[in-house]
Rosetta silent file (secondary structure, phi, psi, omega in degrees, C-alpha in Angstrom):
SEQUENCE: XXXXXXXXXXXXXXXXXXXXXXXXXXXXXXXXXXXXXXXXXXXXXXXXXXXXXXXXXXXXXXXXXXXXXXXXXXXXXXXXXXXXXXXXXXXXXXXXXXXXXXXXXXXXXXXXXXXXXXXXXXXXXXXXXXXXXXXXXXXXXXXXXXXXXXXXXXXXXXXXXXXXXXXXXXXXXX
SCORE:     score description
SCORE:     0.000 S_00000001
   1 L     0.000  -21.623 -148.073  234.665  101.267   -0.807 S_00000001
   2 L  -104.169   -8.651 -174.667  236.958   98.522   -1.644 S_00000001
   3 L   -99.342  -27.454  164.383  237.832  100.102   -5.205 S_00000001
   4 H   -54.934  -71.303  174.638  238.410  103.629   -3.244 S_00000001
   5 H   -78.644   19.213  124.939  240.877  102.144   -1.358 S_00000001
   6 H   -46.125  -62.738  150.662  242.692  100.613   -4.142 S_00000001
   7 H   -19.473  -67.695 -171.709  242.898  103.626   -5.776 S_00000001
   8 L   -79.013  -55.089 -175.827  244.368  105.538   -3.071 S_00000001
   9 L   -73.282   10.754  154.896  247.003  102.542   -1.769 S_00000001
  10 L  -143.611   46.991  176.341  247.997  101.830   -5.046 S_00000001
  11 L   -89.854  163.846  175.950  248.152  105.178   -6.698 S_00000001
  12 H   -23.052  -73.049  176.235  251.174  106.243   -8.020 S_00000001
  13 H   -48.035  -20.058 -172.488  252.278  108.414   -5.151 S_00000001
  14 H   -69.578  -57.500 -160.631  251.644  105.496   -2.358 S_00000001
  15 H   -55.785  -73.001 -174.905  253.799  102.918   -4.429 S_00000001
  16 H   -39.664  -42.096  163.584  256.675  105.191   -5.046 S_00000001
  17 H   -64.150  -22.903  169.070  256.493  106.336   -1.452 S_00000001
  18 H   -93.826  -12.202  169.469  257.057  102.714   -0.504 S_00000001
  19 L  -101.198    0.017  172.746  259.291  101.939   -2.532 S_00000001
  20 H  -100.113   -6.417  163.746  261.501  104.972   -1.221 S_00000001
  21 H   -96.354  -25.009  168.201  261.018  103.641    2.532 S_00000001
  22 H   -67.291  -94.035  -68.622  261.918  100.071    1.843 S_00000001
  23 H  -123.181  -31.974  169.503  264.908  101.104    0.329 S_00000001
  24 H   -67.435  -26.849  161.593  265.514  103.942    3.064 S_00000001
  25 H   -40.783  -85.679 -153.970  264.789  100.868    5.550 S_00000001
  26 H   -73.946  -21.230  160.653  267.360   98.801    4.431 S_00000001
  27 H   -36.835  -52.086  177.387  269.908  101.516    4.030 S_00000001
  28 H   -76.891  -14.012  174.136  269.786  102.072    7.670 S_00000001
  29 H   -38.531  -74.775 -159.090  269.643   98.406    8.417 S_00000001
  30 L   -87.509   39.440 -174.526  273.266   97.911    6.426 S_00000001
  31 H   -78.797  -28.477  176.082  274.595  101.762    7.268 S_00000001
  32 H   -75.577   18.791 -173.261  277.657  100.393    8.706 S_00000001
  33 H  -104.749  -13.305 -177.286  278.443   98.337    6.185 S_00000001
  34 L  -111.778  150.117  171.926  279.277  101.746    4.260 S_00000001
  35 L   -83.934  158.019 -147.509  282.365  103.864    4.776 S_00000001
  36 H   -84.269  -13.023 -162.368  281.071  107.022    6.662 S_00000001
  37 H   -95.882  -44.309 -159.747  281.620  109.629    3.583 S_00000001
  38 H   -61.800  -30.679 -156.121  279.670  106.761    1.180 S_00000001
  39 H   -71.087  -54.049 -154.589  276.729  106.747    4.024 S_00000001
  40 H   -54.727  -31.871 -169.069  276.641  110.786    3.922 S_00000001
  41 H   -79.143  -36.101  175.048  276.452  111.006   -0.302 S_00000001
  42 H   -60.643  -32.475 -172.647  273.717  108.141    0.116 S_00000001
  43 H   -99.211  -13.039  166.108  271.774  110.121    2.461 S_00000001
  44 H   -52.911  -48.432  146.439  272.370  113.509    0.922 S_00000001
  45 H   -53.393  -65.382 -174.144  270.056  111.923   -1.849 S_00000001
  46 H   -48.930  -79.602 -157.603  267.775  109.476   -0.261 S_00000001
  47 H    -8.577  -78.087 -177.141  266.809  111.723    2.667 S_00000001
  48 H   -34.849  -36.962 -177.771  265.507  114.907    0.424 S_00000001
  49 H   -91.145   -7.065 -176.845  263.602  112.239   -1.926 S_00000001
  50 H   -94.381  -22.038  168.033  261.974  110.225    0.768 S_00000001
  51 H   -61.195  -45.961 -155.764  260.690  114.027    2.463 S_00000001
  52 H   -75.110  -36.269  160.694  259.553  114.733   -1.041 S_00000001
  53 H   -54.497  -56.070  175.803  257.799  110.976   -1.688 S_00000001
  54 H   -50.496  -36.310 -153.820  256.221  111.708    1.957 S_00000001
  55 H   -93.869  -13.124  154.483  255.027  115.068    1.111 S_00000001
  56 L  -108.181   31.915 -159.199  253.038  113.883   -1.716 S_00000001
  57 L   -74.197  147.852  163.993  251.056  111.225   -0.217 S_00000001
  58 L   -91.276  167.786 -174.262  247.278  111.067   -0.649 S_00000001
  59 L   -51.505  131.110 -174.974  244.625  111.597    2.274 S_00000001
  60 L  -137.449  177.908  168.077  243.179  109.040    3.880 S_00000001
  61 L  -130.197 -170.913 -163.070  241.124  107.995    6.844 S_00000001
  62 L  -106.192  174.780 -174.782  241.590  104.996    8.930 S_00000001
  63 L  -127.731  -49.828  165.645  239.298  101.906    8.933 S_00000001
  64 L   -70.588  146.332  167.495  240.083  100.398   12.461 S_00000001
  65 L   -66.112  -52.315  166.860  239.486  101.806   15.555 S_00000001
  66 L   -80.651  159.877 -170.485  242.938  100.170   17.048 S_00000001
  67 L   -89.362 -136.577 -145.167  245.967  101.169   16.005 S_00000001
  68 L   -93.251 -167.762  178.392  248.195   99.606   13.416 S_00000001
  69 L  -122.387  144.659 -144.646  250.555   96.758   14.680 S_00000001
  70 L  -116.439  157.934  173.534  254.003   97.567   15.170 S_00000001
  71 L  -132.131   -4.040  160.179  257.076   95.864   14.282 S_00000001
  72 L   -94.824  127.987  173.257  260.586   97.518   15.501 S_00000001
  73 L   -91.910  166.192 -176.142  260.432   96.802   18.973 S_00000001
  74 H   -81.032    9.029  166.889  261.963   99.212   21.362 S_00000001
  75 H   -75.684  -26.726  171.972  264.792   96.597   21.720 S_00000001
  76 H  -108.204  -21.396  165.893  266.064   97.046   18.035 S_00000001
  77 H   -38.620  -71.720 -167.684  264.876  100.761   17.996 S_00000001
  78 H   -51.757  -34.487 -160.943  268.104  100.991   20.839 S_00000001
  79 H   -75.366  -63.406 -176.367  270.310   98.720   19.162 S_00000001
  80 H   -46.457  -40.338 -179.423  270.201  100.383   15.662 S_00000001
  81 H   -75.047  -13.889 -162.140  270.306  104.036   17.148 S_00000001
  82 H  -107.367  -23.575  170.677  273.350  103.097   19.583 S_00000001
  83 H   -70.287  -44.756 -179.897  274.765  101.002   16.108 S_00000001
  84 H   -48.516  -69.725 -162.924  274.047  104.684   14.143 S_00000001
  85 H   -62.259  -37.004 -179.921  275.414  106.931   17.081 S_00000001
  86 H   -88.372  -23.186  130.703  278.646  104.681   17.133 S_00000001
  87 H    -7.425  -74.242  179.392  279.096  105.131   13.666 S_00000001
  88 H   -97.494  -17.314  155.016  278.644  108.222   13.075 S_00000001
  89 H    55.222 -123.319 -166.358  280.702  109.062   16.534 S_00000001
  90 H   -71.704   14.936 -147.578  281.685  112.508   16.310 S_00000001
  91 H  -118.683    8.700 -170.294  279.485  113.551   13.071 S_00000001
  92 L   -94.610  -51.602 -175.934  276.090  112.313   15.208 S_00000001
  93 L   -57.982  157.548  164.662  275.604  115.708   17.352 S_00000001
  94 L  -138.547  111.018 -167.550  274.162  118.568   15.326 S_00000001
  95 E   -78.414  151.536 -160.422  272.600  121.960   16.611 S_00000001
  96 L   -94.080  144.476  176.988  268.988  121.866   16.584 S_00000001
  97 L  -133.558  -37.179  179.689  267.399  125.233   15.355 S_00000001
  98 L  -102.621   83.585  159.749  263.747  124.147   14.557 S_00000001
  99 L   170.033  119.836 -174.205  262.405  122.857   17.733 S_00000001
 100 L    -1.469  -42.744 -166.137  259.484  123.483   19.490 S_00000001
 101 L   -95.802   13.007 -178.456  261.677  122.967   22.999 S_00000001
 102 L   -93.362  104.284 -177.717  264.259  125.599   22.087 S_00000001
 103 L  -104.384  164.949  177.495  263.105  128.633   23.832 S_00000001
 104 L   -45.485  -28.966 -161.159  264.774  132.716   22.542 S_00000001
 105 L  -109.483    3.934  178.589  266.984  132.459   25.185 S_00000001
 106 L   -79.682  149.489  165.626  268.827  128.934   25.354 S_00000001
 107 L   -58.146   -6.722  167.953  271.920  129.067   23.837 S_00000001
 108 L   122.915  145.082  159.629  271.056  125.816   21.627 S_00000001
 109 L  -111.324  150.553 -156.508  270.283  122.332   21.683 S_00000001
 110 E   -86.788  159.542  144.864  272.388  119.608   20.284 S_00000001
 111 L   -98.406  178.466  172.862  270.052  116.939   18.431 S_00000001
 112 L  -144.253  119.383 -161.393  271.442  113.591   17.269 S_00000001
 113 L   -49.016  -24.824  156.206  271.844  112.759   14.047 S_00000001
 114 L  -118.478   19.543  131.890  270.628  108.586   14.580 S_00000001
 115 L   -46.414  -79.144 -162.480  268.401  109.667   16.962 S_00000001
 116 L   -53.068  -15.874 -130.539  267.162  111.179   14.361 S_00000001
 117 L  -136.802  -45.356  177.827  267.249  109.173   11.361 S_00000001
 118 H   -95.494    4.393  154.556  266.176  106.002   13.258 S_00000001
 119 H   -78.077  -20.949  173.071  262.748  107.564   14.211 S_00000001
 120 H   -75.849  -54.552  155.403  262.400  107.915   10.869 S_00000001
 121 H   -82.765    9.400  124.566  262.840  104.390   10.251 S_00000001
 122 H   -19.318  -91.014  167.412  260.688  103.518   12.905 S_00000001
 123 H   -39.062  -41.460 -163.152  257.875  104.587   11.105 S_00000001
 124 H   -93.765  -26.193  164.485  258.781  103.822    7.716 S_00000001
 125 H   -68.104  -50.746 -157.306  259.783  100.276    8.790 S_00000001
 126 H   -74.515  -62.064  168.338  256.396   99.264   10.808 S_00000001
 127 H   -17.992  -92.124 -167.521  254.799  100.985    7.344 S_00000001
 128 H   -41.266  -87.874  149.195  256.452   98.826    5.141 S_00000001
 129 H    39.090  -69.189 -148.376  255.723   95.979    7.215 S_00000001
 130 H  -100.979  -38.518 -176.018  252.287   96.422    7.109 S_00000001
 131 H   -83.630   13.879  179.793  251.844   97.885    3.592 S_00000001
 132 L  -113.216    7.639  179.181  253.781   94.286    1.847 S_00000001
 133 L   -89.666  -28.496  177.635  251.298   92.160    3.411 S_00000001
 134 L    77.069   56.405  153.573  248.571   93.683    0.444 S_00000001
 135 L  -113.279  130.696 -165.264  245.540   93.642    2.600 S_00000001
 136 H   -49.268  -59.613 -168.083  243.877   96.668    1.589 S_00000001
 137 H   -65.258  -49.964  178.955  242.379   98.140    5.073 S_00000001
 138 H   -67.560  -10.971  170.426  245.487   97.760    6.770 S_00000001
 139 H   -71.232  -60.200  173.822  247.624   99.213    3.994 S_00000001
 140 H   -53.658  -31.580 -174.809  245.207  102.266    4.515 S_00000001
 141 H   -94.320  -27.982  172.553  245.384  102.508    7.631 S_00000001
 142 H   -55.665  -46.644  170.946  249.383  102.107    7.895 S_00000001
 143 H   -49.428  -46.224 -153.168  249.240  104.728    5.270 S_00000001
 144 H   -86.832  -46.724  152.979  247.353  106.769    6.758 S_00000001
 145 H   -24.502  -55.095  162.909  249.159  106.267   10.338 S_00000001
 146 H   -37.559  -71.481 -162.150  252.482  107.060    8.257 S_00000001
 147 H   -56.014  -72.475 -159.721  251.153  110.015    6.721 S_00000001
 148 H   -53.951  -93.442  175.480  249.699  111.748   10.139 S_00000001
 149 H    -2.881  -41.309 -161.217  253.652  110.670   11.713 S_00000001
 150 H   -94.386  -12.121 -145.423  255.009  112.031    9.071 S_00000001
 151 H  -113.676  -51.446 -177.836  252.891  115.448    9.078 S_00000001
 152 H  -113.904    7.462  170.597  253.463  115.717   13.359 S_00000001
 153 L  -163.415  -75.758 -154.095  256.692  114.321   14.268 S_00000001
 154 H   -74.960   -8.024 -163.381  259.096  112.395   11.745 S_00000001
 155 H   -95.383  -11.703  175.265  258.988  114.583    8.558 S_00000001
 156 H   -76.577  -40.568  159.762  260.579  117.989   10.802 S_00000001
 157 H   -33.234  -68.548 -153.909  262.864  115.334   12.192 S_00000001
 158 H   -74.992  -57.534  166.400  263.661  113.916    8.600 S_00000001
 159 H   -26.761  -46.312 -178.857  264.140  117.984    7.600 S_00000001
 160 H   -79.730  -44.065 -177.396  266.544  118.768   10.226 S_00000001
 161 H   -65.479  -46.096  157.150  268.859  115.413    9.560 S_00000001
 162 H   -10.803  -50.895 -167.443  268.673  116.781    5.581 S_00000001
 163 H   -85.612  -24.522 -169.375  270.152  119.972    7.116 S_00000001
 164 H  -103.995  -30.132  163.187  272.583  118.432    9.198 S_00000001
 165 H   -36.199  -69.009  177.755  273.751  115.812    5.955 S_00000001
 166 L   -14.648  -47.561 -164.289  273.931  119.077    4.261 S_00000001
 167 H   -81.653  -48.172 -169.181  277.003  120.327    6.230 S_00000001
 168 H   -70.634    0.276  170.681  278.546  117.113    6.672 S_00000001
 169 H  -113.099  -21.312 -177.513  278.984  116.016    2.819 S_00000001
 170 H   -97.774    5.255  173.503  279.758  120.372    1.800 S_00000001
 171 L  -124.935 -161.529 -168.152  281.953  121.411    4.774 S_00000001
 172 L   -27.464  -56.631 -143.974  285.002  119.944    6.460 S_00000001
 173 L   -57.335  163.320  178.602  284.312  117.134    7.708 S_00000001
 174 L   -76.777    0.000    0.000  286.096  113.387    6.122 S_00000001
């Protein structure tokens, strides 16, 4: 078992995937630290390659019963999205098109653009976290925990901010 999971948490596709969420991690750590045009051409690239790094991960199952142990607390979850949201100021709303709570007849919903961006590094932080410690079960199971997150909530998320980058480095806006 123990050479199985080797295999899978330190195949190609894991490693690469982890090395495009640390690096997506610390982007959002230091985004204000960027002038707001530099953040958008960084995430016009990162974003697209960290869906595509997600989207090839392999399958896994979990080894614990409990789940993984988390490490953004909801106290720096707020501070970084309300650091994001002040940031990005008028360039944070976006209309939402893909999502589930959008019925034919509303007229749209706005989403927000470090809403959005720091659920994704939510995930990808307590991952990292978990997968730099090198103990094999829990690297599988963050991995797997990732994977299923990324598969039901953060990767439509991480799709839609992609979409919303999109406008904001090819249309108007500074």
């Amino acid at each position: 078992m123990e050479s199985t999971l080797k295999e899978i948490v330190f195949s190609k596709n894991v490693v690469e995937f982890a090395a495009v969420a640390k690096e997506y991690c610390a982007f959002i750590e230091n985004a204000t630290s960027f002038k707001r045009s530099q953040f958008v051409k960084v995430c016009n690239s990162l974003l697209p390659l960290l869906y595509y790094k997600a989207s090839l991960l392999p399958q896994t199952e979990p080894i614990y019963e409990e789940g993984n142990q988390k490490h953004v607390t909801e106290e720096y979850y707020i501070s970084l999205n309300l650091r994001l949201k002040t940031f990005l100021a008028e360039y944070d709303a976006f209309p939402e098109v893909f999502d589930p709570r959008i019925s034919e007849t509303d007229e749209g919903f706005s989403a927000s653009l470090a809403e959005y961006l720091t659920d994704v590094y939510q995930d990808l932080k307590d991952f990292t976290m978990l997968y730099q410690k090198g103990q094999l079960e829990e690297m599988n199971d963050a991995l797997w925990e990732c994977q299923l997150n990324f598969k039901e909530y953060w990767g439509i998320r991480l799709a839609n901010a992609i979409r919303a980058i999109h406008q904001l480095a090819y249309g108007e806006a500074d």
